[in-house]
N, C-alpha and C positions, 0 to 999 in steps of 0.2 A: 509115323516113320521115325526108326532112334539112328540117329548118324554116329560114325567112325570117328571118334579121337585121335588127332594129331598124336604121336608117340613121344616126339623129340621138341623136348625144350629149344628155345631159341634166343640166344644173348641179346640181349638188348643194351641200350646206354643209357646211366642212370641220371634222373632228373634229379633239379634242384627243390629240395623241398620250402625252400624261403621263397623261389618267387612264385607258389603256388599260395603260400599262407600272405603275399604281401596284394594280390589281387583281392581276396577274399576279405571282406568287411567286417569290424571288429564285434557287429553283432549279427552276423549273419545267420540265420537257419538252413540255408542252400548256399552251394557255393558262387563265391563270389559277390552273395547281395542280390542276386537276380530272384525275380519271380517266376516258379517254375511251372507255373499253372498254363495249361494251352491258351486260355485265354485273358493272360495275362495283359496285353497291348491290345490300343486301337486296330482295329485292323487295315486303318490304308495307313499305320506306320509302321508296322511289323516288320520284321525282314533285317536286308540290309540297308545300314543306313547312309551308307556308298552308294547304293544301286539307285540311279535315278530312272531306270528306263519307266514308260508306263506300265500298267497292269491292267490286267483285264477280269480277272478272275480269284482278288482279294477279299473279298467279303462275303463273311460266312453266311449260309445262307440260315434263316430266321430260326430259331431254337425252338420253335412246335412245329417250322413245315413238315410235308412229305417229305420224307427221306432215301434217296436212291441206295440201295443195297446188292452187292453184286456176286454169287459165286461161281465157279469153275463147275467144268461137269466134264473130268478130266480124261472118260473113257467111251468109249463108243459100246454101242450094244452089242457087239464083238467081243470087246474087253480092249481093244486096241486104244492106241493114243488118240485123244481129239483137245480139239482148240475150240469146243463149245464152251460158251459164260453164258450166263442169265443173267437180268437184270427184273430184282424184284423189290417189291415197294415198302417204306418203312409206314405205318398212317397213324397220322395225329392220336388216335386212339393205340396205335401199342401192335395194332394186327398189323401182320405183316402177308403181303397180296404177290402175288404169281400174273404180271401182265401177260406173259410170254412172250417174254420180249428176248429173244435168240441171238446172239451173236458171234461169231467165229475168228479168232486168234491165231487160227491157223496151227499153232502149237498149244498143250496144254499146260496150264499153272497150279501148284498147291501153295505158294504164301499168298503174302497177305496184297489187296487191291487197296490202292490209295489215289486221294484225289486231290483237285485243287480245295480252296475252301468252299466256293459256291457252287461245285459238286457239279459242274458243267466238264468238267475234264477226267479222265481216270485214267491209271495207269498200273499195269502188272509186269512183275518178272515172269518170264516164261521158263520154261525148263531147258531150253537149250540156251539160256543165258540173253537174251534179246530183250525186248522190252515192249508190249503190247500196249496202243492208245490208240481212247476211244471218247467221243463226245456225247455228254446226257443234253438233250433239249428238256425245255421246259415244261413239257409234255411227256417227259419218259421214253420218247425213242432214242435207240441208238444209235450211233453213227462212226462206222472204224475209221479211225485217223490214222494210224497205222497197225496192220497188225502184227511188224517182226522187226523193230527197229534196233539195227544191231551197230554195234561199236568196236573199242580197243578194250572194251569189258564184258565180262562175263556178268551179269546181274543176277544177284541174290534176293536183295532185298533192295527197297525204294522206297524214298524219303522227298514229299513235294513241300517247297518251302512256304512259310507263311504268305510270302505275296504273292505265291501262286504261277510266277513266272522260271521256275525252278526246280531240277530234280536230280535229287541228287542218289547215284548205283553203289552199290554197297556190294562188293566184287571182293567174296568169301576166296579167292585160293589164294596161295603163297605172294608174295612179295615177289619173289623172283618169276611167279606167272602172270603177275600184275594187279595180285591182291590189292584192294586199298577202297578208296572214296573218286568217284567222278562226278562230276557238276554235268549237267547237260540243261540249256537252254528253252522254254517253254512257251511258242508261238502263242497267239490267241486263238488259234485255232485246235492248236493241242499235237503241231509240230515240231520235234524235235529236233536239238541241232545239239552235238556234243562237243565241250566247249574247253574242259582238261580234267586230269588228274589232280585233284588237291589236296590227296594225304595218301602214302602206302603205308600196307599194315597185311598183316596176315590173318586169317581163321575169322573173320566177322560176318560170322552168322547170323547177327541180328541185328537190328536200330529199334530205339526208341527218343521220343520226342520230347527234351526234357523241359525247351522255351521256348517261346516266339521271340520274342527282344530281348536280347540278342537270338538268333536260332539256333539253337543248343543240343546237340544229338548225343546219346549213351551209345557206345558200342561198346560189343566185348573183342578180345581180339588180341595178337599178339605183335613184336617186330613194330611197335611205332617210334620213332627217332628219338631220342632225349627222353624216351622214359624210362621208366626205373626196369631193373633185368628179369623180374616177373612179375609185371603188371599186366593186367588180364581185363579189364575194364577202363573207357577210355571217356572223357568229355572233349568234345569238339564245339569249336563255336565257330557255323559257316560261315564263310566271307564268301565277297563275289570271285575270287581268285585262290581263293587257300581255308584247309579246313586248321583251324590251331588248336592244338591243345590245350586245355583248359584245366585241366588233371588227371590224374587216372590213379590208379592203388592197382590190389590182388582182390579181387574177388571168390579165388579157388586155390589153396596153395598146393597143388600139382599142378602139370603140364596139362592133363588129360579130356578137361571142360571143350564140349561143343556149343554152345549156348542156342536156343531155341525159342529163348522168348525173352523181353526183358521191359518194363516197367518200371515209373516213379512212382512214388507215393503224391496224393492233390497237393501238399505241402513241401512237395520236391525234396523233404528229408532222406529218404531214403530211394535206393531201388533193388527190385528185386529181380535176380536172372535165373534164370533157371539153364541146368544143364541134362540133357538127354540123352548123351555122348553111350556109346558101348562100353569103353575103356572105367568110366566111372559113372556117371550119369545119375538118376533118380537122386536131386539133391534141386536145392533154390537157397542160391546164396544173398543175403540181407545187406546192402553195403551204405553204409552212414556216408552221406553226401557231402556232409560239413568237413568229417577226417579224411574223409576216401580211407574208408577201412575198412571190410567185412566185419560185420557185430554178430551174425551166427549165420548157420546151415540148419536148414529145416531138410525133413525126408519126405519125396513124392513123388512117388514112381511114374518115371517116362514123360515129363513135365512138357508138353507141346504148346500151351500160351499160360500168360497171366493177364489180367487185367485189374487195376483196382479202383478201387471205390471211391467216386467223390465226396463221399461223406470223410476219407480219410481216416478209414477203421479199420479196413476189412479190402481182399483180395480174394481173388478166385484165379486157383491153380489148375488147371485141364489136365490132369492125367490121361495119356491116349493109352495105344498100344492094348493087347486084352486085359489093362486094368479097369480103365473105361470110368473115368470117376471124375466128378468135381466136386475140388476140395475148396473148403474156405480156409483162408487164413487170416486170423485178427490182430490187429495193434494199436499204440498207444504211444503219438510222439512223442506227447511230454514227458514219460517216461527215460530212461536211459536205457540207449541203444532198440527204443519204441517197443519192448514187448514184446515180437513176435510171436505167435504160435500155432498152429495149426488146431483148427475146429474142427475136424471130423468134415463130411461130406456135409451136402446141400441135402434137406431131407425133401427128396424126389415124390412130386406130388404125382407127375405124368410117366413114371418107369424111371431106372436106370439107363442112362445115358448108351449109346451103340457106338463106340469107338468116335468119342468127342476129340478133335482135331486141333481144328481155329477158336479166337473169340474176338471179339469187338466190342466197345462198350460206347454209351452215349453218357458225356458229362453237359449236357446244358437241356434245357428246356425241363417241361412237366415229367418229359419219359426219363430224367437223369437217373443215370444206375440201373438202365436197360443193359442188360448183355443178350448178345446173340452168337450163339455157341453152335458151332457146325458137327453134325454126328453123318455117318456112314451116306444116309438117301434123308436128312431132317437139319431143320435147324430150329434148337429152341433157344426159347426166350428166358428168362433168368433173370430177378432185382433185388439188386442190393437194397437195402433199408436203412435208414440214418439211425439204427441201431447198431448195424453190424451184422445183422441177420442177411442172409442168399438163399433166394427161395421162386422155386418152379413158376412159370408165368402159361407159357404155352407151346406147342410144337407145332413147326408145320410139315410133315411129312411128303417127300417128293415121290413118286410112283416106282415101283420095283425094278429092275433091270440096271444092269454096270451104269447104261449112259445116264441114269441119274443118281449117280454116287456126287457127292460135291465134296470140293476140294477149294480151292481159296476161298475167300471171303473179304470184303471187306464195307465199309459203310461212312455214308456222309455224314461228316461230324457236323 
């Protein structure tokens, strides 16, 4: 899917550049002095460090278990809308298994499913803006907790905080429609309660997770208060009450960027967005984390995820749309401004990819540098190499007819 670019620039109010360089540490490599690695912090201290309530569901669950993995099946054998998910299994061994384990949403979803850390909770934006939750037992049944939990936002995207008691909606329209960031509340049950608005902003089509300690989110986006008048990419650092800015720069210097995916590099140096937009699109802008300043533009047509490597070498760029490719792309922090550059495709051991969509990756355990890449009715598998190399692992193919098209994805870290 390529989305419509925003046409008209929007003024913004320009930030202080000294109090962003006097937070930041005189030898930092990410901003600020934070460690940008997901699994940077203990995990029962992760979070906020204001928030005393208890938690139920902060600790990640062991780095070789079973892995729950979940996607969309976003059409009916009609071709009509449907709110069917599946839930299928990741296994110690790399295969990945089909319990048939069914569950209905009631509305359909194409981003991405995210969960608590211990993978007992999940959660999806739905396409009419709502927010879908569901509980995994131990066993791998499902259990809908809610399937249309709807608010004062539209949800795009969804962001669960490191202690797990936390979720915070990522409500892509205008300012003036109530674009911004909301916090909503996470029972132990996997009940929602929505709790305020902690940042407006406009066009933020994506999130990525840049820290646990402090909890540190990338958006792209426009219209955030005190920033500079085209700044396009933003750092937030959640609090239990207020999302704050942390920095932000230009990532794009035109108006016209939709942003569709967006990633750090393991050493939180960099991160890369990609934009899919009509108006400009096929492009993945590189943004040095230390300056907040775009260091290049790479070209990739129709750019729908990235993912990158915890070896911290190498990325993989999803080209959707009928270009249908996945690209690697290689770097080199030590380098200035790390090297960027695009390697040619993954030499496809199992076919050419069918209209590859989503992607997911796994950073911890034996499987690290697992990706699982969603195409048309398949989802393959794909590992990075502490070389730098991306290379074919296996496909699991879902049966013919619209109703097993899959559409989101996503998987327990």
């Amino acid at each position: 899917m390529r989305f419509l670019a925003r046409a008209i620039p929007i003024a913004l109010i320009v930030a202080c550049s000294n109090e962003i360089a006097a937070m930041r540490g005189a030898d930092a490599t990410t901003p600020f002095g934070v460690d940008a690695s997901p699994d940077a912090s203990d995990a029962n201290a992760a979070g906020d460090v204001s928030d005393a309530r208890q938690t139920c569901h902060n600790v990640p669950v062991d780095a070789d278990a079973r892995r729950a993995v979940v996607v969309s099946h976003p059409f009916g054998a009609d071709g009509g809308s449907s709110g069917r998910h599946e839930l299928l299994v990741l296994e110690p061994s790399g295969t990945l298994t089909r319990p048939g384990t069914i569950f209905d949403l009631g509305e359909k979803s194409s981003t991405e499913v995210t969960f608590t850390p211990d993978g007992a909770l999940g959660f999806v934006a739905l396409d009419d803006g709502a927010i879908g939750a569901f509980s995994i037992a131990p066993d791998f049944t499902v259990k809908v907790v809610n399937a249309h939990f709807s608010g004062t936002f539209h949800a795009s995207r969804l962001a669960v905080s490191p202690h797990g008691h936390s979720l915070v909606v990522v409500d892509s329209n205008t300012t003036e429609n109530g674009g911004g960031l909301y916090r909503l509340a996470i029972d132990c049950d996997g009940t929602l309660h929505e709790q305020a608005k902690i940042a407006s902003m406009s066009s933020a089509f994506s999130v990525g997770l840049f820290s646990t300690a402090p909890w540190l989110l990338f958006l792209p986006g426009r219209s955030v208060a005190d920033a500079g008048p085209n700044d396009d990419l933003f750092l937030f650092e959640i609090s239990e009450t207020s999302a704050i800015r942390r920095g932000s720069g230009i990532a794009f210097s035109d108006a016209d960027e939709i942003v569709s995916a967006i990633a750090s590099t393991e050493d939180g140096a960099y991160v890369l967005a990609a934009d899919d937009s009509i108006v400009a699109g096929s492009r993945v802008a590189v943004f040095d984390t230390k300056t907040f300043r775009a260091v290049k533009q790479l070209t990739a047509e129709y750019p729908s995820a990235i993912v990158t490597s915890p070896y911290n070498n190498a990325a993989l760029v999803v080209s959707s749309d009928t270009v249908s490719k996945l690209r690697i792309v290689r770097y080199d922090s030590s380098k200035s401004g790390g090297d960027f550059n695009l390697a040619g495709e993954i030499a496809y051991t199992l076919g050419k990819p069918s209209l590859p969509q989503r992607a997911v990756g796994l950073r911890r355990g034996t499987r690290r540098g697992r990706v699982l890449v969603t195409e048309v009715a398949a989802i393959r598998q794909v590992q990075f190499g502490a070389d730098g190399t991306l290379g074919d692992v296996s496909i699991l193919k879902f049966e013919s007819g619209a109703q097993n098209i899959v559409g989101s994805l996503g998987m327990v870290q």
